[in-house]
C-alpha positions, 0 to 999 in steps of 0.5 A, spaced: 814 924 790 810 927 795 808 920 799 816 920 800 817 927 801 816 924 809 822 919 808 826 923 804 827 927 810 828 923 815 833 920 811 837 927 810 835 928 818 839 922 819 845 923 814 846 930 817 846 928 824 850 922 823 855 927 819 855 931 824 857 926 829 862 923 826 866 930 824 865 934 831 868 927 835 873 928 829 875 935 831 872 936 839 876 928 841 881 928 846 888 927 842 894 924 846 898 921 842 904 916 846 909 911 843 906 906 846 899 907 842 903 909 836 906 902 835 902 896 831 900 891 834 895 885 832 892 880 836 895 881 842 901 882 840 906 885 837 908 884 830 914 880 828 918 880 822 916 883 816 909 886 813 912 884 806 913 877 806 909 872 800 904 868 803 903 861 800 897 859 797 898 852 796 894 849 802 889 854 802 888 853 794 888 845 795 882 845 801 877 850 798 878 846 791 877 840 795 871 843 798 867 846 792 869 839 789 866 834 795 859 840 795 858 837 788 859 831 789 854 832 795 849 835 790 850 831 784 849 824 789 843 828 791 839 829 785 842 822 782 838 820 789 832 823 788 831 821 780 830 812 783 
């Protein structure tokens, strides 16, 4: 225990002090709230329609199998490759 005695408190020191930051600028920060900062926004524009809307998978979930696939066959031509 005693050679990490030294690392064990710099590693307090440096939660203390990172704890310490993150609270104080908690409670010291400048609020001003407005509307306009108050709104949602995403990418450079404003939300349109709802946040409650089915996503669909199906491209998705056909591309990623597609993809994993083509790996396979890729390492699978590899090793046969190789053995010849």
């Amino acid at each position: 225990m005693q050679p990490y005695l030294p690392f064990l408190m710099l590693l307090g020191l440096a939660i203390v002090i990172a704890t310490t930051m993150i609270v104080g600028s908690h409670f010291l920060g400048p609020r001003r709230p407005t509307e306009i900062k108050e709104r949602p926004y995403e990418s450079g524009m404003p939300p349109l329609g709802s946040a409650h809307e089915r996503f669909k998978q199906g491209r998705r979930a056909k591309a990623s199998s597609e993809t994993v696939n083509d790996c396979a066959r890729r390492s699978c031509s590899t090793i046969l490759l190789d053995e010849f």
